[in-house]
N, C-alpha and C positions, 0 to 999 in steps of 0.2 A: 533370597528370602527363606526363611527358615519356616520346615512343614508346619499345619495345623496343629498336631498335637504337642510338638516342643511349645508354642508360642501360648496355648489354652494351659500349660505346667509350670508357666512364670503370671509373675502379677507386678503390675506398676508400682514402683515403692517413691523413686525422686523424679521428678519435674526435670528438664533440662535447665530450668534457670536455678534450680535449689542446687543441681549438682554444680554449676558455674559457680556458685557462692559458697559451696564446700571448696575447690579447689582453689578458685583464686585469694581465700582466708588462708587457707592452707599453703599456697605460697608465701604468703605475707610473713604470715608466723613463722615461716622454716626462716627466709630474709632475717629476719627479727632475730632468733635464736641463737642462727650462724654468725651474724653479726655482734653479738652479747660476747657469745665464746669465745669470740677474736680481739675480742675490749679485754675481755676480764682472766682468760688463759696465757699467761707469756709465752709458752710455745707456740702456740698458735697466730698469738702477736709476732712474733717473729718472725714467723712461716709467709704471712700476708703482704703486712707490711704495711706504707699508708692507710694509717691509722682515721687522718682527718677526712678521706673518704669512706672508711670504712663507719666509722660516725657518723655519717651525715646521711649514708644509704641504712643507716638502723633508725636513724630518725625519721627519716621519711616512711618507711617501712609501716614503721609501729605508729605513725599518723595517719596512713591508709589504711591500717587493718581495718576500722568498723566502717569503710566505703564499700566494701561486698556485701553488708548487711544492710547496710541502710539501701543501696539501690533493688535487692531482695523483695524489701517489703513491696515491690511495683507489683511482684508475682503474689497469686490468692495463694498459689499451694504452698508456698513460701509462708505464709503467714496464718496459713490451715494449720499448718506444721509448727510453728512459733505457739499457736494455741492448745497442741496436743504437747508438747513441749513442758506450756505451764500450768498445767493440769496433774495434780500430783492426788491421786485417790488407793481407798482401801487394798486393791491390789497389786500398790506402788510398794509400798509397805510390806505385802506378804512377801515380794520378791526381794527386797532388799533384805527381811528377816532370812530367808531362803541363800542369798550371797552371803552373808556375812557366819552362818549356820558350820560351825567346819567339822567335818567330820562326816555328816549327813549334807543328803541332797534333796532336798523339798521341791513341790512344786515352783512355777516359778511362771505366775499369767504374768502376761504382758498384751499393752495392745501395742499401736505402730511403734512408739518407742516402750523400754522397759525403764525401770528407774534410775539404773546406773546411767542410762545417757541422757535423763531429765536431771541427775545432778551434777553431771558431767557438762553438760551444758548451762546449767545456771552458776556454776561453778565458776567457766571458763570466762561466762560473759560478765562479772563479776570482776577478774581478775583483771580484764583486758582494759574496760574503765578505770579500775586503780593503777594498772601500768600506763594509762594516758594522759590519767591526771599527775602522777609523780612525773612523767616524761617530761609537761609542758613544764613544771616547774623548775625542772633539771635544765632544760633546754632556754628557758628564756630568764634568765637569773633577775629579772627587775620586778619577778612578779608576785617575789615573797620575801622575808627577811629570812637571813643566815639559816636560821636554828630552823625553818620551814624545809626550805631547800635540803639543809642537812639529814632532816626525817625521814624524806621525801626520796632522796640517794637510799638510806637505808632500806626504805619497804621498798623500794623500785628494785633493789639487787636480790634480794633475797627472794622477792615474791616472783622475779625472772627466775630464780633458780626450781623454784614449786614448780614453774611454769614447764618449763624444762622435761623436768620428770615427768609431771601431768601426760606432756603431750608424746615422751616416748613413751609411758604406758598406753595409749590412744593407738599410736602407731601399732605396737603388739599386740593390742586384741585386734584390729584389723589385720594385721598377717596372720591371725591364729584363725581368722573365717572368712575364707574364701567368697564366700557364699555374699555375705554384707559385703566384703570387697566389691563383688562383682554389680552388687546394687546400688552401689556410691559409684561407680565406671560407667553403667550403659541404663541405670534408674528402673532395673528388673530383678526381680527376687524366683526362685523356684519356690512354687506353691505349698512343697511340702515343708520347705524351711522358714518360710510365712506360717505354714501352722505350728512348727514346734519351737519355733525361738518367740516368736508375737501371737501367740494361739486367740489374744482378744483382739485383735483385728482385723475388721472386714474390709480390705481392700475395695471390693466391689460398692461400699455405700459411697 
């Protein structure tokens, strides 16, 4: 057990069922990915190999992804979280004026989340519905005509490729902060990085 004063120098940030719902999305996705690059890279194709398995564990994949979010919503902090999420106000704003600022470094309030991961996340969950609706169409060919289908390939490969990127930029800011690392692993943050990265929120309310 760790002494009084390390444990009063961290503060609660995720739930254990928000962090089961980060990881097991986050396997999904990786599933998904690796699976994509093994379709559509021919080294890679090559390197694998059974293809018609590899197919079939990307489809399954990518039809479980929104099963970690929807069994999520059972949890309140889970959906406390979903609401601070879509909550997009005046100090979303100054922080994104402040990211995008180059040269200079402005303030930059944030409360539990800051605005890059309020559009980062509406972003994602945006993308995820269009990769499931072009999937089902790809996958079950009786359920649109040709030129549907054919679209539907199009925005499905390309918007996996956004996806792609998206999610190894994701992955490098998390290895560039240790700190949120460690709050998405064990759902604790240190107090002082609670006050300078999210200076607007009170954990304790």
């Amino acid at each position: 057990m760790r002494p009084p004063s390390e444990r009063a120098a961290r503060v609660s940030r995720f739930s254990r069922a928000e962090r089961l719902v980060h990881r097991s999305t986050a396997a999904l996705a990786l599933v998904c990915v690796a699976g994509a690059a093994c379709l559509y890279l021919p080294p890679l194709a090559e390197l694998v190999g059974r293809r018609h398995l590899v197919v079939t564990v990307h489809e399954w994949s990518g039809l479980l992804l929104p099963l970690p979010f929807l069994l999520g919503l059972a949890s309140p902090a889970f959906r406390a979280d979903l609401r601070r999420l879509n909550r997009f106000g005046p100090h979303d704003r100054q922080w994104l004026r402040a990211a995008l600022r180059r040269g200079r470094r402005g303030p930059r309030p944030a409360g539990k989340f800051n605005a890059g991961q309020k559009v980062y996340a509406g972003w994602l969950a945006g993308a995820v519905l269009v990769m499931l609706g072009t999937g089902l169409l790809m996958w079950f060919t009786g359920l649109a005509p040709l030129v549907w289908r054919t679209a539907a390939t199009f925005v499905h490969d390309w918007l996996a490729l956004a996806l792609g990127i998206v999610l190894a930029g994701h992955i490098g800011k998390a290895l560039a902060d240790p700190e949120a690392r460690r709050g998405m692993r064990t759902g604790s943050v240190g107090r002082s990085w609670a006050a300078r990265e999210h200076p607007l929120w009170r954990p304790e309310e």
